[in-house]
Each structure stands twice: as C-alpha cells, then as structure tokens.
C-alpha positions as a Markdown table, in Angstrom:
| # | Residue | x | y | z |
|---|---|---|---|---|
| 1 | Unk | 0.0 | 0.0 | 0.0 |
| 2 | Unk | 1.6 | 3.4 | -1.0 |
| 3 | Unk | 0.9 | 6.9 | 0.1 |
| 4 | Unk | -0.2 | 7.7 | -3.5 |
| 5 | Unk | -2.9 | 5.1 | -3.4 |
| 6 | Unk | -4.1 | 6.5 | 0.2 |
| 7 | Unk | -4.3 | 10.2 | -1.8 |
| 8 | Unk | -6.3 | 9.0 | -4.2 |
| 9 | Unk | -9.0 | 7.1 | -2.1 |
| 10 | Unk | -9.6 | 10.1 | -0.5 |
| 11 | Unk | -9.8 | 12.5 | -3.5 |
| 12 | Unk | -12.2 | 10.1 | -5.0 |
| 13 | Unk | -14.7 | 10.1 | -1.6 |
| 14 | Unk | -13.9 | 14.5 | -1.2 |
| 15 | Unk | -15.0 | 15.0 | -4.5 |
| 16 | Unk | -17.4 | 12.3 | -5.3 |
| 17 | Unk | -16.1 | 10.8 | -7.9 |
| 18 | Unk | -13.3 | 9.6 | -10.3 |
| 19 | Unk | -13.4 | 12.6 | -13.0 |
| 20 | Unk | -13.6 | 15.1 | -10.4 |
| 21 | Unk | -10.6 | 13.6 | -8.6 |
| 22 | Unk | -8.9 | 13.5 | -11.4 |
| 23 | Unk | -9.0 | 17.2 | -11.7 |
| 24 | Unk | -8.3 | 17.9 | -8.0 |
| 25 | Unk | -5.2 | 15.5 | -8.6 |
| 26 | Unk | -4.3 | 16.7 | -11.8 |
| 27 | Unk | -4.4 | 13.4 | -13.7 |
| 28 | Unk | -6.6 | 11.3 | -16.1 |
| 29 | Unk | -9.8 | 9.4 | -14.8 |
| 30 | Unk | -8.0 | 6.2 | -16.0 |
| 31 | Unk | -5.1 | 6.5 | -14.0 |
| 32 | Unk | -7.5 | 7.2 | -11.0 |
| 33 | Unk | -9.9 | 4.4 | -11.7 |
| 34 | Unk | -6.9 | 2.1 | -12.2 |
| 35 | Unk | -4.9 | 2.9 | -8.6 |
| 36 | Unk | -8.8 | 3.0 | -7.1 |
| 37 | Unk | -9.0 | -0.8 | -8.4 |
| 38 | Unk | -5.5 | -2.1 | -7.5 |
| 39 | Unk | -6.3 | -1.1 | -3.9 |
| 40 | Unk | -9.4 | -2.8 | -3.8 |
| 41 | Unk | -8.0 | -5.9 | -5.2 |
| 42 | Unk | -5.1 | -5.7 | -2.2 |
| 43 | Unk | -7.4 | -5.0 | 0.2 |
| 44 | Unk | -10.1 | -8.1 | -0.9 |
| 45 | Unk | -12.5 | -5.4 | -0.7 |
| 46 | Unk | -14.7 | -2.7 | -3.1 |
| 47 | Unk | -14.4 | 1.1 | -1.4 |
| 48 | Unk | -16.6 | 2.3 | -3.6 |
| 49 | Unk | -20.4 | 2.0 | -4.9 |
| 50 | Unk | -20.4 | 2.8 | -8.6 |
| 51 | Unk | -23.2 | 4.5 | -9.8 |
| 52 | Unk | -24.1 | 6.7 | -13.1 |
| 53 | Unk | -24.6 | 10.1 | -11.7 |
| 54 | Unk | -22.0 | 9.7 | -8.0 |
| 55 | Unk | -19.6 | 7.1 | -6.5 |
| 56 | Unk | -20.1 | 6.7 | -3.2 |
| 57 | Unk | -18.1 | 4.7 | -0.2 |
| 58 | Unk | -18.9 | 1.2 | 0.7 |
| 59 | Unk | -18.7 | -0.2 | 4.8 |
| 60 | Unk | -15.7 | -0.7 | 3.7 |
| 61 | Unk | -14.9 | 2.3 | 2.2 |
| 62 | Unk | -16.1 | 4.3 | 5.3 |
| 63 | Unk | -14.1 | 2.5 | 7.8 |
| 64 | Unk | -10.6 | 2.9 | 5.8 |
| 65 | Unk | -11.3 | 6.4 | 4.9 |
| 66 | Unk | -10.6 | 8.0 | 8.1 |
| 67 | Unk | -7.6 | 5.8 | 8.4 |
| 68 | Unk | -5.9 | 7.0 | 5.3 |
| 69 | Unk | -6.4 | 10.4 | 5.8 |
| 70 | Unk | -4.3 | 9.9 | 9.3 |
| 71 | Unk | -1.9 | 8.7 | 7.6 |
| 72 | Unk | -1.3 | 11.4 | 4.8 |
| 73 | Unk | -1.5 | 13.8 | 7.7 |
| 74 | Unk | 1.4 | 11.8 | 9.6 |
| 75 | Unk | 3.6 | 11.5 | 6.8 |
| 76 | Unk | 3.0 | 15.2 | 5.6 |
| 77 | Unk | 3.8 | 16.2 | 9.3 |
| 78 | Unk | 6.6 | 13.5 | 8.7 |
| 79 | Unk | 8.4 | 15.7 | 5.9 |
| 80 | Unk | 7.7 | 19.4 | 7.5 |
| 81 | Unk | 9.7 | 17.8 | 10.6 |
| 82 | Unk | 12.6 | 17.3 | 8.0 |
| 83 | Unk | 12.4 | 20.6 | 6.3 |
| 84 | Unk | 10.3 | 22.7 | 8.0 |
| 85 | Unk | 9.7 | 26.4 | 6.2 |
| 86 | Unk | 9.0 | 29.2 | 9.1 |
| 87 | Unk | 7.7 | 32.9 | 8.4 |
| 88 | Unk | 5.2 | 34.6 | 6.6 |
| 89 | Unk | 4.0 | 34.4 | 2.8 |
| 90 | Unk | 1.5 | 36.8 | 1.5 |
| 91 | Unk | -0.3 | 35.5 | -1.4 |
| 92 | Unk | -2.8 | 37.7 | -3.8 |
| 93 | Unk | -5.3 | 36.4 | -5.8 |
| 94 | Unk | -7.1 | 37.7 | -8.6 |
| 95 | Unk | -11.3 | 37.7 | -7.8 |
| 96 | Unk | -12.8 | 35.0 | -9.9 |
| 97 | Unk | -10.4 | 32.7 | -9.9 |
| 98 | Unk | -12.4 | 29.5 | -8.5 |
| 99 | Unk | -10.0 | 27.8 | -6.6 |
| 100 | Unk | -9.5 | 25.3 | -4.6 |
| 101 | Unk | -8.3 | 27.4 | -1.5 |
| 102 | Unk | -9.4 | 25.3 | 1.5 |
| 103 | Unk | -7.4 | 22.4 | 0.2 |
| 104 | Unk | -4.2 | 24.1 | -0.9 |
| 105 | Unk | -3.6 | 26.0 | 2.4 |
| 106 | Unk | -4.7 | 23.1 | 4.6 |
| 107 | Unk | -2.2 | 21.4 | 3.1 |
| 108 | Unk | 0.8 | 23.8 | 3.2 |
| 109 | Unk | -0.2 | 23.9 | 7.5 |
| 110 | Unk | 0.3 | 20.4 | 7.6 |
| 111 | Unk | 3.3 | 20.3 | 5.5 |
| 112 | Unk | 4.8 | 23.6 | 7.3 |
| 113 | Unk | 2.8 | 24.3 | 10.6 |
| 114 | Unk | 5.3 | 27.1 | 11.6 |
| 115 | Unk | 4.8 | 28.7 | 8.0 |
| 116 | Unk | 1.7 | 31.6 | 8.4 |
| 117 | Unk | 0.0 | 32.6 | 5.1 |
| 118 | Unk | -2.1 | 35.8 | 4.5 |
| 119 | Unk | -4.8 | 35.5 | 1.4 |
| 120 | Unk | -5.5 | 39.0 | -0.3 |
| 121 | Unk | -7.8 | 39.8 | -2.9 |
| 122 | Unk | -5.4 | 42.0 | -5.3 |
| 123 | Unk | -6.7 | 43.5 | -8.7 |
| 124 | Unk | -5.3 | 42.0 | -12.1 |
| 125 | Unk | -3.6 | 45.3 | -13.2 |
| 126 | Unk | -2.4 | 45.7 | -9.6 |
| 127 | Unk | -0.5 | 42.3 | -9.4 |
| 128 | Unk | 2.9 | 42.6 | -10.8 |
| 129 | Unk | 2.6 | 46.8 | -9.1 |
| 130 | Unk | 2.3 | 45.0 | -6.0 |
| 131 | Unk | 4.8 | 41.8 | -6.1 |
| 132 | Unk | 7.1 | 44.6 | -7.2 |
| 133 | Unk | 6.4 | 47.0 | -4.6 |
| 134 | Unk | 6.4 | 43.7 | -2.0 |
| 135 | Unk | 2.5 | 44.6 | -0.6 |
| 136 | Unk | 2.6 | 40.7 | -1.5 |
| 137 | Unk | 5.3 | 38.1 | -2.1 |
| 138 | Unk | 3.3 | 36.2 | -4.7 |
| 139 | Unk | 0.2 | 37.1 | -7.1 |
| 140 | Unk | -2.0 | 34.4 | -8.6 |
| 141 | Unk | -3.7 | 35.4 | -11.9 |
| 142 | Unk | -4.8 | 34.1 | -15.5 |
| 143 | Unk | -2.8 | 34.4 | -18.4 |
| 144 | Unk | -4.8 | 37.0 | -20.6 |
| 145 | Unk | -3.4 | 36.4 | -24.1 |
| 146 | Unk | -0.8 | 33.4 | -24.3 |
| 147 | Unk | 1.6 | 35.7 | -22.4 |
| 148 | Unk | 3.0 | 32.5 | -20.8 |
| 149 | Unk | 4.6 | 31.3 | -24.3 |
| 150 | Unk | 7.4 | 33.8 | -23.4 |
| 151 | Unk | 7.4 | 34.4 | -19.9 |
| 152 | Unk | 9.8 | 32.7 | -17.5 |
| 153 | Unk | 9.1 | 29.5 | -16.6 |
| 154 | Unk | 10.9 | 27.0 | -14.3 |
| 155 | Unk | 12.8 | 24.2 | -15.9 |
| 156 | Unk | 11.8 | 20.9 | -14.0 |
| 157 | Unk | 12.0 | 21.6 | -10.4 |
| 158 | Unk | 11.9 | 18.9 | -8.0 |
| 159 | Unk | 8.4 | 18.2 | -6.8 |
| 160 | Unk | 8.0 | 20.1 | -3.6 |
| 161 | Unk | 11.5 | 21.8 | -3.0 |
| 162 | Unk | 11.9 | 24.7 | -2.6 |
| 163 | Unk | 15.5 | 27.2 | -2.5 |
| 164 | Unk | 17.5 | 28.0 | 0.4 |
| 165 | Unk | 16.6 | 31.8 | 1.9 |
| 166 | Unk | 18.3 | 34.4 | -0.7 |
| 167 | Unk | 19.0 | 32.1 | -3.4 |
| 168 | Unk | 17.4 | 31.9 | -6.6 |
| 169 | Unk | 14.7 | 29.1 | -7.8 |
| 170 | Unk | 17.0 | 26.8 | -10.5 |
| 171 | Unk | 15.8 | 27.3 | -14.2 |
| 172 | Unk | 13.8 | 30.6 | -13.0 |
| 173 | Unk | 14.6 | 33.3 | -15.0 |
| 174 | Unk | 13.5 | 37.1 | -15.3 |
| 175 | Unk | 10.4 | 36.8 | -17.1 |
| 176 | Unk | 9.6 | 39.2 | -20.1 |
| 177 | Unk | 7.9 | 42.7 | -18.4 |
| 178 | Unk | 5.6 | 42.5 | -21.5 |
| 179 | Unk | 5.1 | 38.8 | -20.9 |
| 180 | Unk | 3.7 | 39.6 | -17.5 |
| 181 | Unk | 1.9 | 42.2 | -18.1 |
| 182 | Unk | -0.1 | 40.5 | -20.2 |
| 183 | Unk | -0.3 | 37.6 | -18.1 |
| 184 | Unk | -1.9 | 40.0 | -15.4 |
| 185 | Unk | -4.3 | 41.3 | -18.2 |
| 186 | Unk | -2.9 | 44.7 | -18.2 |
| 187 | Unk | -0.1 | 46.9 | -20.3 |
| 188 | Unk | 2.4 | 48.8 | -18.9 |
| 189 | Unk | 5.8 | 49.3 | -17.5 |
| 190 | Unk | 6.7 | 47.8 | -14.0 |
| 191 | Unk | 9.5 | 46.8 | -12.0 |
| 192 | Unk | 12.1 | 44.3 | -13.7 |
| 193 | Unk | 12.9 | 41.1 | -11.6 |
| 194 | Unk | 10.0 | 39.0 | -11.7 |
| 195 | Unk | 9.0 | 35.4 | -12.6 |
| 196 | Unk | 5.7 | 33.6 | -13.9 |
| 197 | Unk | 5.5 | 30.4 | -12.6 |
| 198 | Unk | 2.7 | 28.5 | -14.8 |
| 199 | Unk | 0.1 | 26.2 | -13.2 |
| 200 | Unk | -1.3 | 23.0 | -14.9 |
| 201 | Unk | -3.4 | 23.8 | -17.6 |
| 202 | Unk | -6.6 | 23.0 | -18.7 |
| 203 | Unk | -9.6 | 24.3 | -20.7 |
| 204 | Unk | -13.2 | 26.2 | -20.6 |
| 205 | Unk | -16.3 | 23.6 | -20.5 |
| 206 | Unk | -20.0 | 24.7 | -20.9 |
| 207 | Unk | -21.7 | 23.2 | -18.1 |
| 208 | Unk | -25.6 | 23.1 | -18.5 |
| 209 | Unk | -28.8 | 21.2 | -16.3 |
| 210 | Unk | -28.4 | 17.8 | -16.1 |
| 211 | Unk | -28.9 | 15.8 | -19.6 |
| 212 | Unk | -28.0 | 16.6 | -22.9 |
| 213 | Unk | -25.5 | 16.4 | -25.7 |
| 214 | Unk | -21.3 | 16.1 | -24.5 |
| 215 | Unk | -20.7 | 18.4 | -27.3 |
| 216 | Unk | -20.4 | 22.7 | -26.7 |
| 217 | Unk | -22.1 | 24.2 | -30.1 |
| 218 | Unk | -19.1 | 26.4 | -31.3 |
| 219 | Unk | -21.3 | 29.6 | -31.5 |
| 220 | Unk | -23.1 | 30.6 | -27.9 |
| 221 | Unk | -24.8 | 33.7 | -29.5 |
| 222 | Unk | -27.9 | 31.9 | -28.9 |
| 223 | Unk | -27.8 | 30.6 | -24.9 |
| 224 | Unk | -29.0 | 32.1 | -22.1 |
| 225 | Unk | -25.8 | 32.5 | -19.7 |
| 226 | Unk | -25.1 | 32.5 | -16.2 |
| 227 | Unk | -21.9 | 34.8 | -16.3 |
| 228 | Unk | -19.5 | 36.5 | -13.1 |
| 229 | Unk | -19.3 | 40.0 | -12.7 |
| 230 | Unk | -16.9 | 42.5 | -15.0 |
| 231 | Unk | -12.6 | 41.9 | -13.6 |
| 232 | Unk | -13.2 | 38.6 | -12.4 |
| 233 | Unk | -10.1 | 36.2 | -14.6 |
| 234 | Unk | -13.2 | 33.5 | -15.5 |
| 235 | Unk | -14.8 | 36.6 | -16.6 |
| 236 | Unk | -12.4 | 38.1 | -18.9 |
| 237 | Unk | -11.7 | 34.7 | -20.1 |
| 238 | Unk | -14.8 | 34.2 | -21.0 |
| 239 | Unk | -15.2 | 37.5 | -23.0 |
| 240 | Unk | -11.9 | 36.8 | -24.8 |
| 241 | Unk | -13.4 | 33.5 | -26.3 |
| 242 | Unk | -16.6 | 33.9 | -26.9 |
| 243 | Unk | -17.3 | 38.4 | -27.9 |
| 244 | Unk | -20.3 | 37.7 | -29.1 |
| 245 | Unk | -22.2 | 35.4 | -26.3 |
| 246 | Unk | -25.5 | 37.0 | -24.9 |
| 247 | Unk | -25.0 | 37.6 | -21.0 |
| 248 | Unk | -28.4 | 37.4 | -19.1 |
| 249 | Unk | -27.7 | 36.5 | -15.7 |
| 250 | Unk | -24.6 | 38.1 | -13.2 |
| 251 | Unk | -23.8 | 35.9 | -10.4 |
| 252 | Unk | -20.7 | 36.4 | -7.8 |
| 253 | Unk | -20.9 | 32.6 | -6.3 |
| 254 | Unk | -20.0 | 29.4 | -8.4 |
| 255 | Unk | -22.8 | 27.5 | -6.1 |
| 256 | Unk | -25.8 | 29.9 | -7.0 |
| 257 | Unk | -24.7 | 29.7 | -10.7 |
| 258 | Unk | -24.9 | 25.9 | -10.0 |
| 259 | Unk | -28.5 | 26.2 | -8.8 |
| 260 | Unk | -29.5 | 28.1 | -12.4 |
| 261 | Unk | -28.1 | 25.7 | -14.3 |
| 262 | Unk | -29.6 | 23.1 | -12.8 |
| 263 | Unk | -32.9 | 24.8 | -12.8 |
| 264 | Unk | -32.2 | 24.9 | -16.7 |
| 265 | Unk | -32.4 | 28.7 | -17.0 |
| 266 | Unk | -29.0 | 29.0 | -18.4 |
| 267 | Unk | -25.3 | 27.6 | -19.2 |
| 268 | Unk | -22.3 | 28.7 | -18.0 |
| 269 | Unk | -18.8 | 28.4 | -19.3 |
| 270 | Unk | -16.2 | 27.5 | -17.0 |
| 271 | Unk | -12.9 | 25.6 | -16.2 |
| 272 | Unk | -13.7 | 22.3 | -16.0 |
| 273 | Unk | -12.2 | 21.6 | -12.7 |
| 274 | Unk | -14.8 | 24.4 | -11.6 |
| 275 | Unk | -17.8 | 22.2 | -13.5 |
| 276 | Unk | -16.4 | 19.3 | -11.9 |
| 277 | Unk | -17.7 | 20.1 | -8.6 |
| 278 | Unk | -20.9 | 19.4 | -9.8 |
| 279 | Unk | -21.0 | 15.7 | -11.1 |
| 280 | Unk | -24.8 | 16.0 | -11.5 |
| 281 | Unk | -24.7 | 18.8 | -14.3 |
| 282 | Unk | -24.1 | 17.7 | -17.7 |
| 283 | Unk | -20.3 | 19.0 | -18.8 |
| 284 | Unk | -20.0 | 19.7 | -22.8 |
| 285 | Unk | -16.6 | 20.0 | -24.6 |
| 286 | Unk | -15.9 | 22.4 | -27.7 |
| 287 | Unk | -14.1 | 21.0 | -30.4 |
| 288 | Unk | -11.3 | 23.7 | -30.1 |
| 289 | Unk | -11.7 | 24.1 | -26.6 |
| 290 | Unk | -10.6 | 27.5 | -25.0 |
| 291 | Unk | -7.5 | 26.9 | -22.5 |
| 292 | Unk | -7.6 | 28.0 | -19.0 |
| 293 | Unk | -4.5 | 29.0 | -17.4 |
| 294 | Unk | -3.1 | 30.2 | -14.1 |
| 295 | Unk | 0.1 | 31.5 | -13.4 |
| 296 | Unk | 2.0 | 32.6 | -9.9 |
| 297 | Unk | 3.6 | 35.8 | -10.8 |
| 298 | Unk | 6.6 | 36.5 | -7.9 |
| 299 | Unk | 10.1 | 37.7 | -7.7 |
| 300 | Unk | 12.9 | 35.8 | -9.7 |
| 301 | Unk | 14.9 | 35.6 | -6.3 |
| 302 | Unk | 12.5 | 33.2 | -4.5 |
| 303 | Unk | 12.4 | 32.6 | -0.4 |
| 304 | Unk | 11.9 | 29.3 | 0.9 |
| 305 | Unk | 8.5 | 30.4 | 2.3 |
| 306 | Unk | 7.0 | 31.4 | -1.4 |
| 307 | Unk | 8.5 | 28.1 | -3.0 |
| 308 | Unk | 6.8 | 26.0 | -0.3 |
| 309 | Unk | 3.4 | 28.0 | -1.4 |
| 310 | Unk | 4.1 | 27.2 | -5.2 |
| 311 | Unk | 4.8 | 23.4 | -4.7 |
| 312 | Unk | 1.8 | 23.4 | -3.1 |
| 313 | Unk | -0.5 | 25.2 | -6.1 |
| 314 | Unk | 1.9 | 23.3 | -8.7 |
C-alpha cells in the first residue's frame, strides 16, 4: 500500500467521484480508476459504490477512509519535521479565480505548521505593481493572451523543494515585463525582476442542467448565460473566447450559478475543474476548446517560504 494510493482514495470520496478527482489531482480518470482498483483488489474489498450520476463509499470504504487520511497527515507532518519552512508568505489572488483554497492551504499547515500565510484579494492590473512594490510576495492570476509562451518558466524543479533563503529558484529566470503584463491582463511598465510560474493547464467547458448532448455548439450567440461580474479572470476569459455570447444573468458565487443551471435557465462556461464540482450537471466539450491558465507571478529571487506556497498550487 503506497501513500499515492491513500491520496487518491480520498480525492475520489472528497469530491465524489473519479473525473472530479482526477481534476483535484491533476491526472486522467484512467489513471485514478486504475490505482482505485488495485487497492481494492489488495485490500479483498470494493471502497466504492459505482453509480451513473456519484460514487459513493462502501462499509468498507467508510471504515478505511478516516484511516488513510491519518496517515497522509502523519507523513506530511513526517516531511515538515525534516524541512520545515518558518515565516510569513503573503499571497494575492485575482477575484474570480475558483480555486480550490481550503485544500491548498490546509495542506501547506500540515506540510509547514510554523509557515503563516495571509490571502489577499489583489486587482489584475495591480499584481505585478504589488509583487514589485512587495505589498505581497506572490500574485496568482490568468494568463490574458498566451503571455506564458514567453514568460519565464521553471525548468523541471523537483516536486515540492523549494530554494535555500536568498537564493534563486534553478531554471527561473527574469520573465519578459511585457510577458507579464499580459499575463496580469494589463499593459504597462513595472519593476524588472519577476517570474511567472505556470500552473497545470486545462480548458473552458460549458456546463448546462443535467442531460443533454457532451458536445459545446461552437457559436453561444444563442444561450441564455449564467456569467460572473466584470474583472473577475473567468470573466475576462470568457469574453476573450466567446465576444459575441448574450449575457443574461450576473452571479458572484459558483454555487448559485450551480442552482441556475440546474434549474435549466442558463449555461455557463467554465474551467472544468470548476464544473467538476458538480458531477450531477451535464459538462460539454468544444471541439477547439478554450484553455484555461493560471500562473504565480513572484520575484525571480525566490524565499523558501514562497517556494513551499508554489509546490503546493503546482
């Protein structure tokens, strides 16, 4: 039994199913499905109920899942007592970004209970402004415009290390001021000296009620959409791919633009890890789907308390 196969038992049961795990674990379904069945097999015993619409936990299932969450806890307490990170990182986020924040920074305490991270809300045109002017020490955004086919990128770090205090990240280099400034959706000089770290990418979905055709008709001109409100990244995304789309609802909560969906008033384009969430509405793919991607604009010269926060949203 491996820690791996422990992580993925319990991504399965947190999110309710394979695809949606998948996402959270940045993977294929397969590859999930087939470490979910090579457990079972070891153990002599299902975990999960597999149904059409949710997968739910078995006796069995409910009686190991506690168990391997203490264990991913113990060894993630495990490594932090190896190489613990200590300090302060403030982090700003872009509105509109729908993550996952609960799970990232519950999982940098365990990993570094001594390191103490601050959330703020920053504005896309005042990201790099404030990395620069150090009012944060990292800035997660959207890339506007492919910005992150030339901006610095690292080269292959090792999965969850981070530099020694004062040194530089390895295969980070200064970043492109124009690459970043579009990658923060806004034009303009700023400070030289930063980095954009690029997340995993992935692409825009339409997500609609419950039933229905897998396939997104290329031309939304004529759906009713649930859409976020005006500098939100999903937003400008959004209005970068489809200019011509009819608007006719504004929401500011993923969950209520759940409810309208599923209500069949509307569709909504999002990420798919965003329609993920909701296993019971139906999830429709574009042929040339739009790409969704988020990127972790900091300061070339990277502190060990900053590369701890990317390994964890990498």
């Amino acid at each position: 039994m491996e820690l791996r196969q422990l992580a993925v038992v319990v991504a399965v049961a947190e999110e309710g199913g394979f695809t949606a795990a998948a996402h959270r674990l940045r993977t294929v379904q397969s590859t999930v499905s087939t470490v979910v069945r090579a457990l079972e097999r070891d153990l002599g015993a299902p975990l999960f109920h597999r149904t059409t619409h949710r997968v739910e936990l078995t006796p069995a299932g409910e009686a190991f899942l506690p168990a391997a969450r203490a264990a991913l806890e113990a060894a993630a307490r495990a490594r932090a007592a190896v190489s613990p990170v200590n300090g302060q990182v403030r982090l700003g986020v872009c509105p509109g970004l729908l993550a996952d924040w609960h799970r990232v920074l519950a999982t940098l305490r365990h990993v570094h209970p001594g390191l103490a991270v601050e959330v703020r809300q920053v504005a896309a045109c005042d990201g790099p402004g404030a990395v620069a002017e150090s009012t944060v020490d990292a800035v997660l955004t959207a890339d506007a415009d492919g910005a992150l086919d030339t901006a610095a990128r690292p080269s292959d770090p090792a999965p969850n290390s981070f530099a020694a205090a004062g040194s530089a990240t390895p295969g980070l280099a200064e970043a492109d001021p124009a690459a970043i400034s579009g990658f923060a959706s806004c034009a303009g000089p700023f400070a030289p000296g930063l980095a954009v770290t690029p997340l995993p990418g992935e692409e825009l979905v339409l997500a609609t009620a419950p039933g229905g055709s897998p396939s997104a008709p290329a031309d939304l001109s004529e759906l009713s959409l649930v859409d976020f409100p005006a500098g939100w990244a999903i937003r400008e995304a959004v209005d970068r791919a489809f200019p011509r789309r009819r608007l006719s609802l504004e929401v500011d909560d993923l969950a209520v633009a759940a409810g309208l969906l599923r209500a069949g008033l509307a569709a909504c384009v999002l990420p798919a890890s965003a329609a993920a969430r909701f296993p019971d509405l139906t999830v429709r793919r574009f042929d040339r789907p739009p790409a969704w991607q988020l990127g972790v604009v900091h300061r070339g010269d990277v502190s060990p308390a900053v590369a701890a926060l990317l390994a964890q949203l990498g």
